[in-house]
KEDREN-390504 format. One line per 3 residues: for each residue y, x, z of N, C-alpha, C, O, CB. Coordinates in steps of 0.001 Angstrom, whole numbers. Each point is the difference from the previous one (the first is absolute). Glycine has a CB too. Layout:
// residues N
Y/X/Z/Y/X/Z/Y/X/Z/Y/X/Z/Y/X/Z ~ ...
// end
This chain:
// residues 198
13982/-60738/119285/4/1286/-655/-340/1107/994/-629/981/-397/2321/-1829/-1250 ~ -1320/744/2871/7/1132/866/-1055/81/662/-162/891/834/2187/-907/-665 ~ -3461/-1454/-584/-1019/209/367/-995/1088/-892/-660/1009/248/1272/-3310/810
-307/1479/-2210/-621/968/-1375/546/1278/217/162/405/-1151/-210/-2182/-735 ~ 278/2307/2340/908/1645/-222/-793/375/1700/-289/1168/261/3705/-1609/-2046 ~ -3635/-468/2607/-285/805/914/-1576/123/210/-557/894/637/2857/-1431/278
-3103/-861/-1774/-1059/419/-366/-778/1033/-586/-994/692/225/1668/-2243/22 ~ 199/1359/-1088/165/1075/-1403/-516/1468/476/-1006/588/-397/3393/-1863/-670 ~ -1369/1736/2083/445/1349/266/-431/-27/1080/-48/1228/72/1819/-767/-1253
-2144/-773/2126/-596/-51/1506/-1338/-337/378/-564/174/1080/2572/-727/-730 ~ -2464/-5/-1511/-1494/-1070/620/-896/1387/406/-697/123/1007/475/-2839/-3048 ~ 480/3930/756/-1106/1202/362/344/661/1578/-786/851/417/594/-97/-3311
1090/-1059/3555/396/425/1299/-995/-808/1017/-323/390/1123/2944/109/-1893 ~ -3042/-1729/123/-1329/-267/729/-1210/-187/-219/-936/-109/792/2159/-436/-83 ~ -1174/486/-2447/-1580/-237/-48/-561/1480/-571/-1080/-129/-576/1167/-2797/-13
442/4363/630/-432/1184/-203/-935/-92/1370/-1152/-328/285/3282/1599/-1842 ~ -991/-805/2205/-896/136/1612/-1038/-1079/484/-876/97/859/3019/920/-44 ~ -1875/-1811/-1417/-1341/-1224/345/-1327/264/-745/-1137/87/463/2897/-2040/-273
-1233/2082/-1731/-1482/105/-454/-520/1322/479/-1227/95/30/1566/-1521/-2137 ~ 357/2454/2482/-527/1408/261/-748/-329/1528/-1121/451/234/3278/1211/-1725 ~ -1575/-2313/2276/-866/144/1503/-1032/-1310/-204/-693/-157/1004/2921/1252/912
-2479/-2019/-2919/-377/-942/-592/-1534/663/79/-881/-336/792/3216/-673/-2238 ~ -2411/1940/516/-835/353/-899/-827/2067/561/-1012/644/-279/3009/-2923/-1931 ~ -601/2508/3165/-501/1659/661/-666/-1122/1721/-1055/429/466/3893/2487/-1771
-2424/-3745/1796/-465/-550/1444/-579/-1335/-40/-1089/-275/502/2853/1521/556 ~ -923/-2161/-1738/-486/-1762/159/-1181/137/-864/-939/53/795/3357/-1619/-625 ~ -2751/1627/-1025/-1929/-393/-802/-296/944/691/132/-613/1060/-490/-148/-3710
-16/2022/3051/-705/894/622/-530/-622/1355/-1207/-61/234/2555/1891/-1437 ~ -568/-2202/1915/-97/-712/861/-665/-852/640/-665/88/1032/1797/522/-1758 ~ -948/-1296/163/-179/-2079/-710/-1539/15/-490/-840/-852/290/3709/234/-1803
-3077/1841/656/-1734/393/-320/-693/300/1082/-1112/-458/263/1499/1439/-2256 ~ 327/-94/2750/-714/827/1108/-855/-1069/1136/-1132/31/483/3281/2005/-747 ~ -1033/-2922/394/154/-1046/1163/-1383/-1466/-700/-806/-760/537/4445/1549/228
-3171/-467/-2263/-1259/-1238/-342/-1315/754/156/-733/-482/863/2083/-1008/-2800 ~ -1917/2791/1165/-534/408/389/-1168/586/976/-1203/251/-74/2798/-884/-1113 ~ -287/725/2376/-702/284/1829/-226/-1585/-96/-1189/-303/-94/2812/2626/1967
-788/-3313/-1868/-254/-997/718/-1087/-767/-714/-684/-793/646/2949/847/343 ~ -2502/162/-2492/-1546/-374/-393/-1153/660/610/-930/-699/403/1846/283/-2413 ~ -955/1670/2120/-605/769/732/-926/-882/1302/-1105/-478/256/3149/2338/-1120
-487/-1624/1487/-555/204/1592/143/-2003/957/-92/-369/1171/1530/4014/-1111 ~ -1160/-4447/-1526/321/-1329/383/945/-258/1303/-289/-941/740/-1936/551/-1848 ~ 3678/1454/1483/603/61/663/1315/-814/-629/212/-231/-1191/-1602/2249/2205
2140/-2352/38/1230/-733/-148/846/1581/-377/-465/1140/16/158/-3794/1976 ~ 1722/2166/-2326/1150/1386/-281/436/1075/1058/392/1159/-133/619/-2808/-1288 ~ -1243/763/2641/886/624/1311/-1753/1104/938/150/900/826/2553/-4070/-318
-3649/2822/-864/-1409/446/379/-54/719/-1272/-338/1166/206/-868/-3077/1393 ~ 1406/1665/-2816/-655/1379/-1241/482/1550/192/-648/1042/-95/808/-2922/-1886 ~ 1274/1640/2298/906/1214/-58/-304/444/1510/638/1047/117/1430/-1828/-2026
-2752/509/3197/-827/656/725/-375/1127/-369/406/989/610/-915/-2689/-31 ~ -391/1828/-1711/-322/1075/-568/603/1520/-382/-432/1146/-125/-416/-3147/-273 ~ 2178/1249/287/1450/1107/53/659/-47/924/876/-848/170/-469/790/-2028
-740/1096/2761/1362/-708/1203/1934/-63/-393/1065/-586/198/-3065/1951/1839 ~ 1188/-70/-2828/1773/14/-550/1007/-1612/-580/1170/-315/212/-2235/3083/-1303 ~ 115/-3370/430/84/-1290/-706/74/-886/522/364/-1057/-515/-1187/1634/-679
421/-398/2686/-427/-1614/496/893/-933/77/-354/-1160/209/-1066/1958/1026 ~ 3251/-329/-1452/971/-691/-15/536/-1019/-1534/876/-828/-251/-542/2869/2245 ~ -1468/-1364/-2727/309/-1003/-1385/-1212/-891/67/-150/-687/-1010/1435/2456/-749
-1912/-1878/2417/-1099/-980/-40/925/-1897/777/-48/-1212/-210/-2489/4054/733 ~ 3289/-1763/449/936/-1427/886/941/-237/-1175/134/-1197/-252/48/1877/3220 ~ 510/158/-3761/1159/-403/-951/-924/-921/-775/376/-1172/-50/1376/3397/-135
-2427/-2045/-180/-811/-641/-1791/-520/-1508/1266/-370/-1028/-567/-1337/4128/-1882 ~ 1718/-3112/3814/-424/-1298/645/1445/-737/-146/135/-759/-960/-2215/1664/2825 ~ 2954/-759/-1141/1509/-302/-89/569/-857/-1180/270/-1199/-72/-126/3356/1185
-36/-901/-2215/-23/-399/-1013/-201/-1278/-691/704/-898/-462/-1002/2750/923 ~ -1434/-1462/-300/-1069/-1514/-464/386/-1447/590/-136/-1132/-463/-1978/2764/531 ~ 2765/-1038/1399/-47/-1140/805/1523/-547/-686/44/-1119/-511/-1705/2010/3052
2566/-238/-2512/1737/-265/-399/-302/-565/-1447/813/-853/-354/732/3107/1739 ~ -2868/-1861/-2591/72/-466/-591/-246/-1599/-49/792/-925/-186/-910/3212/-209 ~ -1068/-2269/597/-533/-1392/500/1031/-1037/819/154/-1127/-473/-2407/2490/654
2851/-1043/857/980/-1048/976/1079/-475/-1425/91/-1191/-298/-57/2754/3435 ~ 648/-603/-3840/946/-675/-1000/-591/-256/-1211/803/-229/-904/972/1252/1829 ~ -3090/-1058/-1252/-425/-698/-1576/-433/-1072/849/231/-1115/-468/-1135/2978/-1646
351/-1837/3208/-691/-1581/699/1652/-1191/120/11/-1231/0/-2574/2889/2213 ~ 3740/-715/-2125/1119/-1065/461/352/-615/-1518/188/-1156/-378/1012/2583/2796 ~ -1196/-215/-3082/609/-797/-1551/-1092/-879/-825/378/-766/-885/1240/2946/456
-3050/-2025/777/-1323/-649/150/767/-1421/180/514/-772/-810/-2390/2797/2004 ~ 1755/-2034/-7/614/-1922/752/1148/-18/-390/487/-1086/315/-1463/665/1994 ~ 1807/1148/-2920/1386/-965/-583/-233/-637/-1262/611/-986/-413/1028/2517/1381
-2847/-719/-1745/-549/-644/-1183/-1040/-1055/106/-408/-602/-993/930/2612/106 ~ -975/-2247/2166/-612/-1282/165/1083/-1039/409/-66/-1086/-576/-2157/2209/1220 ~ 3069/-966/141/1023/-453/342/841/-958/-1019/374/-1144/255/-630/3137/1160
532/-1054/-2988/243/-575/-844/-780/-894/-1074/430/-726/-896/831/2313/1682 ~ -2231/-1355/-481/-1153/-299/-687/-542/-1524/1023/-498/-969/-573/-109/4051/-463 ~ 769/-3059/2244/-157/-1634/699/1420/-679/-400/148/-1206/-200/-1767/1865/2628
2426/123/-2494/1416/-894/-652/245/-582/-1436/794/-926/-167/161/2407/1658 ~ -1586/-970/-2422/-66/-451/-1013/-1256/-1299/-628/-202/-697/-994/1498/3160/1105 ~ -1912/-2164/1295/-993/-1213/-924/447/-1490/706/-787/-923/211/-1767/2698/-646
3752/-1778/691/773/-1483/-77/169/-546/-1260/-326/550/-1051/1570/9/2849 ~ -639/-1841/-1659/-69/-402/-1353/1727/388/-1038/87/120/-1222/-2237/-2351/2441 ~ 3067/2318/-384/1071/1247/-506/107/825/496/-174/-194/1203/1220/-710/-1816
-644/2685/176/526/718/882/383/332/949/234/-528/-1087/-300/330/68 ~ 349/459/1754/933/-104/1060/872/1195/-269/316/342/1140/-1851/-1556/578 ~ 1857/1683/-2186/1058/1108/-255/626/-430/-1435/821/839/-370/-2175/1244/1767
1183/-3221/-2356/912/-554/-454/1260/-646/14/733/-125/-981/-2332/465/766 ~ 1841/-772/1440/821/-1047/455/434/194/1546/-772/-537/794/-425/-982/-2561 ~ 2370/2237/2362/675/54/1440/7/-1167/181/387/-1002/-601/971/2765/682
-2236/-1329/1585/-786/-1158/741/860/97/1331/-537/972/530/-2173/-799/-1623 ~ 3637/-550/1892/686/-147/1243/-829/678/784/535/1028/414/574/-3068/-715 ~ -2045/1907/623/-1051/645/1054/-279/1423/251/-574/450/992/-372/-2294/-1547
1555/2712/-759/-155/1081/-212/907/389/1013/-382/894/755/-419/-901/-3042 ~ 1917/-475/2457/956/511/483/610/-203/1522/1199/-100/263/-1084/27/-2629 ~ -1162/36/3272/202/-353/1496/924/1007/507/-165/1218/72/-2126/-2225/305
3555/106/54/478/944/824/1073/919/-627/806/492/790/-2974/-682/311 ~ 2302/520/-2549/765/389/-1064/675/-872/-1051/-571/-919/-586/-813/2534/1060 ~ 2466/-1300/-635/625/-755/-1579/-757/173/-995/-322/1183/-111/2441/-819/476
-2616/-1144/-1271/-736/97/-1005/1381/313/-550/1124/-367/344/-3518/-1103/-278 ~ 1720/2676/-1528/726/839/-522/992/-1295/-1244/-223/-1211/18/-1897/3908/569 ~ 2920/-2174/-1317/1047/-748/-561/-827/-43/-1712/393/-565/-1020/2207/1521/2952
-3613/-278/-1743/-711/557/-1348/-1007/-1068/90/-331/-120/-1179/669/2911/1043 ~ -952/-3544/734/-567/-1194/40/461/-1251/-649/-639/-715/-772/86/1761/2529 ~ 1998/-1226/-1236/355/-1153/-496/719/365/-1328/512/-1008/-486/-422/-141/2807
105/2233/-3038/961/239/-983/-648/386/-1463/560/620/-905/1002/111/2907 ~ -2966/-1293/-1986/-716/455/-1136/425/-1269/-929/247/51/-1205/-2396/1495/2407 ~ 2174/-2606/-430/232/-2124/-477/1379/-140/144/312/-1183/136/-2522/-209/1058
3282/2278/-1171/1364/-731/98/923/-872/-800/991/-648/339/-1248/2265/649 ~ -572/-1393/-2590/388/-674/-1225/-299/-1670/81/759/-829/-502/-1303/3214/-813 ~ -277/-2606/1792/-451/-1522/259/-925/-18/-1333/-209/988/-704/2563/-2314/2088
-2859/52/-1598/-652/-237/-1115/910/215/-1828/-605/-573/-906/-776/-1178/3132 ~ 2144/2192/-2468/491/-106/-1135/41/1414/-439/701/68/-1009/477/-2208/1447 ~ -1636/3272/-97/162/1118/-558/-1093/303/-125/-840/-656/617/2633/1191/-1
-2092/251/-1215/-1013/439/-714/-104/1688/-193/-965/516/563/1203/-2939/-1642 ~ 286/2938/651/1279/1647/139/732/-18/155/740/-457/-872/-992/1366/-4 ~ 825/-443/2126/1508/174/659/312/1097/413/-938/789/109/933/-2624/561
1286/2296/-311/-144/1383/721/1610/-561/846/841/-838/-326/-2485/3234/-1818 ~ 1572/-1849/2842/1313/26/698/987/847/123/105/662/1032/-1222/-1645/-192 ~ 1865/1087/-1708/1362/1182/11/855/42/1666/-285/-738/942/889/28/-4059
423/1734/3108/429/-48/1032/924/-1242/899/105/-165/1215/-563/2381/-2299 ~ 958/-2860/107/897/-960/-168/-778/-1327/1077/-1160/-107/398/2136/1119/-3281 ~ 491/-2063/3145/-763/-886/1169/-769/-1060/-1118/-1115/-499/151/3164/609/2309
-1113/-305/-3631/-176/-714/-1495/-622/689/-1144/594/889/-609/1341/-1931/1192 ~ -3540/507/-989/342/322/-1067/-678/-637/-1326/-1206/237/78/1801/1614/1359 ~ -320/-2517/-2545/37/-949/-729/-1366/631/-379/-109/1222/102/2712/-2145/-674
-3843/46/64/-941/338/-542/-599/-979/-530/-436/-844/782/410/2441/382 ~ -233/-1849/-2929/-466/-839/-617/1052/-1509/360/-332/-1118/394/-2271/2687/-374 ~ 3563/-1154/-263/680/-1136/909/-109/-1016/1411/342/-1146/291/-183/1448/-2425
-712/619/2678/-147/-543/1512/1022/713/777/405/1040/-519/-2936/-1479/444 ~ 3013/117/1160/1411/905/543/-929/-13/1349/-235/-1053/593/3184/182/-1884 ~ -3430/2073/1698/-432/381/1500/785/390/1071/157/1220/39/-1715/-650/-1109
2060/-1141/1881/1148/104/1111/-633/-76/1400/-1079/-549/225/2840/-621/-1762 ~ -921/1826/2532/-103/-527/1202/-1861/556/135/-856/-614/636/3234/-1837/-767 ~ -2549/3460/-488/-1467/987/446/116/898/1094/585/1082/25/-1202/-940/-2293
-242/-937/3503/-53/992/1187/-1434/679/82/-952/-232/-745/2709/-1240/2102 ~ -1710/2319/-341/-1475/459/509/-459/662/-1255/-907/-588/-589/245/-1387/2364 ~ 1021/2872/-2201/-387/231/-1359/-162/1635/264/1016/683/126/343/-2883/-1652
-2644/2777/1601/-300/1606/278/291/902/-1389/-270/-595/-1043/-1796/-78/2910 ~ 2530/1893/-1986/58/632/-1377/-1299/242/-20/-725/333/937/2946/695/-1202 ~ -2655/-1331/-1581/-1023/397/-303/-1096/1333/278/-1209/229/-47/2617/-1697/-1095
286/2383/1559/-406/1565/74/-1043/35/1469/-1088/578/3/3802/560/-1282 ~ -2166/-1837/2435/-839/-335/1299/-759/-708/-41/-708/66/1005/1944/240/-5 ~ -1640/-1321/-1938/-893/-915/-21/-1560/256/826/-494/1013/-496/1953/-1477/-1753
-2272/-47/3201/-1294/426/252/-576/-1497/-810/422/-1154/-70/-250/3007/2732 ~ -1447/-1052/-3245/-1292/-918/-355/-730/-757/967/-219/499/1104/-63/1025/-2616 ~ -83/-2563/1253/-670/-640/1187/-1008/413/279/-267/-104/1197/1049/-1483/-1489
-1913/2292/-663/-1012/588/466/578/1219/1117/-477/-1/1135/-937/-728/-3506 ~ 2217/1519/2076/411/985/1019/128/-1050/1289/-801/-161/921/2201/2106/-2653 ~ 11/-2676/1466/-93/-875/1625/-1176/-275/581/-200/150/1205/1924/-1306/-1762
-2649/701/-340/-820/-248/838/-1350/897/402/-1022/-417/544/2141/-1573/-1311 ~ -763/3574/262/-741/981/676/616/51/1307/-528/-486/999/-116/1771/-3002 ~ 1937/-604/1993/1396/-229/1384/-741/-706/685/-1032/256/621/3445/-453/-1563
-1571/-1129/736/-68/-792/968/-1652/-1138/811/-106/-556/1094/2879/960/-2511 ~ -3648/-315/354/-1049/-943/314/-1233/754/226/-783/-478/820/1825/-1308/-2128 ~ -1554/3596/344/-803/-12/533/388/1328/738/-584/-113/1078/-888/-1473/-2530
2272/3018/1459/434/917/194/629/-554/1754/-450/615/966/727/388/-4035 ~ 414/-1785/3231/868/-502/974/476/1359/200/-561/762/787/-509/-2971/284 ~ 2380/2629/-1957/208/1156/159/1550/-604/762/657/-1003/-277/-2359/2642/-1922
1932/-562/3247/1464/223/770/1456/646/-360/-63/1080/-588/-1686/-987/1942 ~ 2423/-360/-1214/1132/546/-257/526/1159/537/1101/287/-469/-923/-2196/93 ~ -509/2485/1010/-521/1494/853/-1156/195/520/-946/-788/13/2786/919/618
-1743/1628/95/-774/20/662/239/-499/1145/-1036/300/594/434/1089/-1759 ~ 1208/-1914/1862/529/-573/1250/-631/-1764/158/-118/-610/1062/2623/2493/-1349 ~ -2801/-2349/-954/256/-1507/-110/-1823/177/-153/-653/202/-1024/3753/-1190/-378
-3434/872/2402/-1553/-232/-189/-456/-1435/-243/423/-1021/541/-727/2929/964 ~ -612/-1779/-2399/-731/-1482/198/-1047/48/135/-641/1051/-23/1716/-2031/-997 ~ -1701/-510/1258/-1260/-370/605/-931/247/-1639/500/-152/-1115/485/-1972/3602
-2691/2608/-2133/-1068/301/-533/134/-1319/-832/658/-935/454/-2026/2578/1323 ~ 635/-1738/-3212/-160/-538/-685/-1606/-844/597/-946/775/-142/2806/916/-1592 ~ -2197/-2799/2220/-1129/-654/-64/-668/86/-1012/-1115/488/178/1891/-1633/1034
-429/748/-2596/-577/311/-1236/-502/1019/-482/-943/-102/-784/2034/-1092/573 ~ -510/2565/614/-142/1127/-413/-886/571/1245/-415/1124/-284/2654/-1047/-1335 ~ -2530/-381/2524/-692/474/950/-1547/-567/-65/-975/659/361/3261/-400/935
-2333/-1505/-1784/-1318/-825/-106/-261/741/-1288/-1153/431/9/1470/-3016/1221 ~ 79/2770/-1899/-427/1021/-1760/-154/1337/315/-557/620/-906/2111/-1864/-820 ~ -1342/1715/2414/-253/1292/371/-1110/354/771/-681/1017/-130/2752/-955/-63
-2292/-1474/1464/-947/-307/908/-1364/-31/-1505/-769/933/-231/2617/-2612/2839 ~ -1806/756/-3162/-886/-212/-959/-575/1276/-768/-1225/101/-70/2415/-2264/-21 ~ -241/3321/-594/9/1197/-454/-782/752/618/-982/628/-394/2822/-903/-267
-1338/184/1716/-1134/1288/656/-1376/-415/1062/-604/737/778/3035/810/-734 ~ -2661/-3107/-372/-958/-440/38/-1141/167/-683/-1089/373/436/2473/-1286/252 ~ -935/477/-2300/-474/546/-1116/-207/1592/40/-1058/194/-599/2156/-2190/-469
-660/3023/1429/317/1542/-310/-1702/-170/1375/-1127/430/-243/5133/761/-555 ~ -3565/-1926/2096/-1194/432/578/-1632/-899/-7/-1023/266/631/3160/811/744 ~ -1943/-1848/-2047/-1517/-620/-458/-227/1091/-862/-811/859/345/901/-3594/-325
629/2844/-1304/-298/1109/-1136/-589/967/510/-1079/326/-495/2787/-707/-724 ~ -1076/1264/2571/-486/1196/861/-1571/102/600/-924/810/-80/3435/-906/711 ~ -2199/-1563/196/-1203/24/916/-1774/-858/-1561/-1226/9/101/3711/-714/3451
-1818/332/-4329/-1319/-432/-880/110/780/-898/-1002/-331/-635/709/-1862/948 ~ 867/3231/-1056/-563/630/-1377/627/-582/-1018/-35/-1229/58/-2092/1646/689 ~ 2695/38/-1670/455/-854/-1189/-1137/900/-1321/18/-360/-1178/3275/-374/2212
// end
């Protein structure tokens, strides 16, 4: 509720002033710069030469381009990443795999999706250590996570298999091989595309 109300009543606190410097500086701009640089077949940081006053938004709009590019090229290779993982012949983010978990307890949400054994079908587990269902008496249930904490295995296995995410900032870990060869590949692709023409 207190998102809706702060949407509601706040969003014009940022998108007034946006579309106004949007539309009085950013297209004015953005024209000017396509413009000169059709013109004069200059890069951004050489067009605004022309202005000395300017010459400092020619490096921003480089920056920028560049900050854009480094993080669509990373989320680029996590989608190849997932995309070489799936063309196995199962999932791999169906089913907690031991391997995920070097070095850490695999979470309690792994083993607690199967605790019924083969005879249930819909179950739920009340608070109780007992509790009678369809006439089966379930006793003596350990390792058992509340539903409310439960993680999905696809999440685990963003965490733990391709993210290799840490438990602080203190707890560094080692570079992903996988994710480094997909990325290597990414901006392989980004520079053939560059150096031949698409």
């Amino acid at each position: 509720m207190r998102i809706i109300i702060h949407f509601a009543f706040f969003t014009g606190a940022f998108l007034i002033p946006y579309l106004i410097l949007l539309v009085v500086i950013g297209r004015p701009l953005y024209y000017m710069e396509m413009v000169l640089g059709q013109f004069s077949g200059l890069g951004p940081v050489k067009v605004w030469k022309a202005v000395p006053a300017m010459r400092g938004l020619g490096y921003a709009q480089l920056f920028s381009s560049a900050y854009v590019a480094i993080f669509y090229n990373f989320l680029i290779a996590i989608a190849v990443r997932y995309l070489v993982a799936s063309m196995s012949s199962t999932l791999p983010w169906t089913q907690c795999q031991d391997s995920w978990f070097q070095g850490t307890q695999p979470p309690l949400s792994c083993d607690s999706f199967n605790i019924f054994g083969q005879n249930s079908s819909n179950t739920f587990l009340s608070n109780a250590t007992e509790s009678p269902y369809n006439d089966t008496l379930l006793s003596h249930v350990s390792n058992v996570t509340d539903p409310q904490k439960r993680v999905s295995v696809p999440e685990l296995y963003w965490k733990y298999r391709i993210a290799h995410q840490s438990e602080g900032l203190w707890d560094i870990q080692w570079m992903s091989w996988e994710l480094s060869l997909c990325l290597f590949f990414v901006w392989a692709f980004v520079a053939l595309s560059l150096l031949k023409g698409i």
